[in-house]
N, C-alpha and C positions, 0 to 999 in steps of 0.2 A: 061843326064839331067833328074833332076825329074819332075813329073806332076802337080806338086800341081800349083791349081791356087790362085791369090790374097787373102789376108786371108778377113773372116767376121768379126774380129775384127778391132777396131779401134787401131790404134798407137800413141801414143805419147812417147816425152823426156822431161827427167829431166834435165834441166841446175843450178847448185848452181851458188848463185849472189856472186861469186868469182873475177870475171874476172876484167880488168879495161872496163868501160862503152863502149865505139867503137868498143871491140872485142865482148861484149856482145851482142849486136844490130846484130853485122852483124850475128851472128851467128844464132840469134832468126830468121834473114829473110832466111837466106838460109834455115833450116830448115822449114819454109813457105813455100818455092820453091820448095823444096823438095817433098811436100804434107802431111807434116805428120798432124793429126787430133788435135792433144792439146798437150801444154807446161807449165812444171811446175816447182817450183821450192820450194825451202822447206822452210818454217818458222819460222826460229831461230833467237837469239841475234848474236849466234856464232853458230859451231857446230864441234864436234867431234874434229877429227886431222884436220880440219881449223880454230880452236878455236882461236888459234894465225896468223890468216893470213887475208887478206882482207877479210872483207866479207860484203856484203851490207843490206841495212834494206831492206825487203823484198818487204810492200807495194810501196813507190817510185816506186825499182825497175820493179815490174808489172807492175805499171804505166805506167812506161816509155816501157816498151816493148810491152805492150795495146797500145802505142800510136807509137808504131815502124812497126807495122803492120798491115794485114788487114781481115785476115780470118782465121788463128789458133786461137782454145782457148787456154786460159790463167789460171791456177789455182794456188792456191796452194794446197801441200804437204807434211805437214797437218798443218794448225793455232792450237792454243790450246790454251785452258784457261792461261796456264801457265803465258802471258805478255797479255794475250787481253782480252779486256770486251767487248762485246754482242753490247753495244750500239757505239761505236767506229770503231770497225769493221762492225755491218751494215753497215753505213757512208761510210765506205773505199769502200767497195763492191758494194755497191749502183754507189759509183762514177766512180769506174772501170770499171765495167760494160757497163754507158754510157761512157767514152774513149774508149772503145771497141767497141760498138755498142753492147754490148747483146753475147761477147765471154767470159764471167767470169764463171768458176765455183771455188767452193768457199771450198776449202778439210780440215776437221776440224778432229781434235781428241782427246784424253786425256789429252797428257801432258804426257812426262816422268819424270824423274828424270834429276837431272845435272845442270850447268850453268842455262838451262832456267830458272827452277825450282827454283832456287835459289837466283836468281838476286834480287828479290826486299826482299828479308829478310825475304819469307813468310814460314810458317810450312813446310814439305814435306809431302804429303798425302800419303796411302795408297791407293793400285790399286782401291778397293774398293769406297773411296773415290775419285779418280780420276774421276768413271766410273759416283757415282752420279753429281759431280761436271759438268760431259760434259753433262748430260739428263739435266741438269738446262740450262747451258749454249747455250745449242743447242735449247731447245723450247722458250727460249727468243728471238735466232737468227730468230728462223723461224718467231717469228710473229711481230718484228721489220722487218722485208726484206717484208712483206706484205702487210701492210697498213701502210699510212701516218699517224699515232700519234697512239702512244703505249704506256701503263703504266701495271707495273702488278712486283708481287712480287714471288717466291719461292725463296726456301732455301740458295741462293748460290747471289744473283742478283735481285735488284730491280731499276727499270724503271719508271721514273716519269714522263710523258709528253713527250717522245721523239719523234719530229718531222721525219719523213723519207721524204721529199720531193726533188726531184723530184718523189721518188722512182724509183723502179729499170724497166729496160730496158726490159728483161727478165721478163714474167708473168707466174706464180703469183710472183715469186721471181728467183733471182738469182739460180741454183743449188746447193747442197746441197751434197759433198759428205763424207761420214762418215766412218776414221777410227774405224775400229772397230775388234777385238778379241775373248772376254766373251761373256757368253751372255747378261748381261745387256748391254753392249756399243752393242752388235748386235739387243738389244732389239728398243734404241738411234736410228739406222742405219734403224730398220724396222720400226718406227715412222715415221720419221723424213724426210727421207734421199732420193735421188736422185739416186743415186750410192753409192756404196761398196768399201771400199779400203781395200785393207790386203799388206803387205811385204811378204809374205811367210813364214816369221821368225816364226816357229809353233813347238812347243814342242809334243812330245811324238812320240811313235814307228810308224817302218812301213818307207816309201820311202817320198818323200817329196812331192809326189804326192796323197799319199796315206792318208799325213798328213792332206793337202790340200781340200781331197774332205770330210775327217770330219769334216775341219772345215766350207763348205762349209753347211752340213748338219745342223749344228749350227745356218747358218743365216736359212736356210730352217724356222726351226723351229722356228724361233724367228718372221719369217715372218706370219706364222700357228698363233703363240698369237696373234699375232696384224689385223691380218686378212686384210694382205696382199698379194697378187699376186706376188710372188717373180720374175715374170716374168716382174713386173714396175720396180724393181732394178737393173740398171746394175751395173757389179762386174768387179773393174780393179783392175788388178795387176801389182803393183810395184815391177818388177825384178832389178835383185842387190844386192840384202843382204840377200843372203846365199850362200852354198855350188856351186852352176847350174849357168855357165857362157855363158848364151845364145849369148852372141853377141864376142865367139868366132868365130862364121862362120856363113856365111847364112845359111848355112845346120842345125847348132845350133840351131838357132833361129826361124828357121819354125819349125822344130821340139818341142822345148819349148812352140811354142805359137801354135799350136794345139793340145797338152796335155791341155794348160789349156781351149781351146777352149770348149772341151770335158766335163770340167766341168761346162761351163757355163759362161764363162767371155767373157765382151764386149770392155774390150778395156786390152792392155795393153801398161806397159811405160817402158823405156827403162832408165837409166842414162849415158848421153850424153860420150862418152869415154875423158878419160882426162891420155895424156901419161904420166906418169913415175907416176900417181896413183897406187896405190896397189890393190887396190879391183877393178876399173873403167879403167884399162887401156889397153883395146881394141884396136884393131887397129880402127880408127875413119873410115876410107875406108868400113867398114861394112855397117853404115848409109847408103853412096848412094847406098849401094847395097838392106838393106831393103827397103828403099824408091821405088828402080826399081820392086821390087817385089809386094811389097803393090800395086802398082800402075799395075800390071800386064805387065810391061817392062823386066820381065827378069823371071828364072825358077832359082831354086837353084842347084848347082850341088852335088853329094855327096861323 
């Protein structure tokens, strides 16, 4: 047996609103049960190779699983300008929040390309214009989720009068965490932001850890302009979409998440295994084994 004890990071999983609704519930409690920290789920119209399969609208379904539970947080993984407007979404999140009691955090980001992007007939932007598009969208977010009546204009979004009341659960506002990349959107992330999110998905040479901790220096730095304490951001990472299959074994996955430990990340997420997936199909028997661990019930063996 090895020695490591419980990690100092936080855990959470990713569930896609795939399922039919009873298998999704129970699943969101037993994970509850389990102990893990926060549950998330992604926010698309469709997505990828589920493009054609069930797939549920995201808000509801938080809703409902805000209201299926009683002490996981709840996020998403990542909103994006793409189908949402600033003033809509406070609203949403405002309301989640209290069906939660104050478990909402709230995961935003660019916007890629594809179906989402495309669905209402609008231009497709360049990265560039993404990255201004989410600095508009994001500092409307923050000061509708703050105070009860807001109006105010830039380039992207204008706000006439919107009411936030009850407002939100959570002071000053709901959480705030920011996909981010570049360094304008890491610029967004050191404004703005609560927590960090990255994929891993990171171009250029060197190991994926090696990738990793450049681009970790990127928030540093963006943290530096803005003259923030990078030590107020916490940084989770979203494993799953790359090369590194942590939750091949326990021994995997401690392993995985004390690398990234090492560069400073506070929590990370998992995506829930789903058999005869291609990229997520884990044996699901892993969970109760992170769970026994996180919790300090169990040692990994190697």
């Amino acid at each position: 047996m090895t020695t490591e004890s419980a990690p100092a990071v936080r855990l959470g999983v990713l569930m896609v609103p795939t399922d039919p609704w009873p298998v999704a519930v129970a699943r969101a409690r037993q994970l509850e049960a389990l102990g893990f920290a926060h549950l998330w789920t992604y926010d698309h119209l469709s997505w990828r190779r589920f493009r054609d399969h069930p797939w549920h609208a995201t808000v509801p379904w938080l809703t409902g699983i805000a209201a299926a539970t009683s002490s996981i947080r709840v996020g998403t993984m990542v909103t994006s300008p793409n189908f949402r407007h600033p003033v809509t979404l406070a609203k949403d999140a405002m309301t989640i929040d209290h069906i939660s009691n104050g478990r909402l955090t709230l995961g935003i980001g660019a916007g890629g390309v594809g179906f989402d992007a495309e669905v209402f007939g609008q231009a497709i932007l360049t990265p560039g214009e993404r990255a201004a598009r989410l600095d508009d969208f994001v500092g409307t977010l923050d000061a509708l989720l703050r105070q009860p009546e807001y109006s105010g204009r830039n380039a992207h979004y204008t706000v006439q009068g919107a009411r936030m009341l009850p407002g939100c659960v959570q002071q000053p506002r709901v959480p705030l965490a920011i996909a981010a990349g570049g360094p304008r959107t890491m610029g967004t992330a050191a404004r703005y932001a609560d927590a960090w999110i990255t994929d891993g998905t990171l171009p250029g040479p060197g190991t994926a850890d090696d990738r990793m901790r450049a681009h970790v220096e990127v928030l540093l730095r963006a943290c530096e302009r803005a003259d923030r304490d990078p030590a107020t951001l916490d940084r989770i990472y979203l494993s799953g979409n790359t090369d590194d299959r942590p939750l091949a074994s326990l021994a995997s996955f401690v392993d995985f998440v004390g690398r990234q430990q090492a560069l400073g990340f506070t929590d990370i997420v998992f995506h829930d295994p789903r058999p005869g997936d291609r990229f997520w199909d884990d044996d699901p028997a892993v969970v109760d084994q992170i769970a026994d661990w996180s919790t300090g019930a169990s040692t990994p063996t190697q």
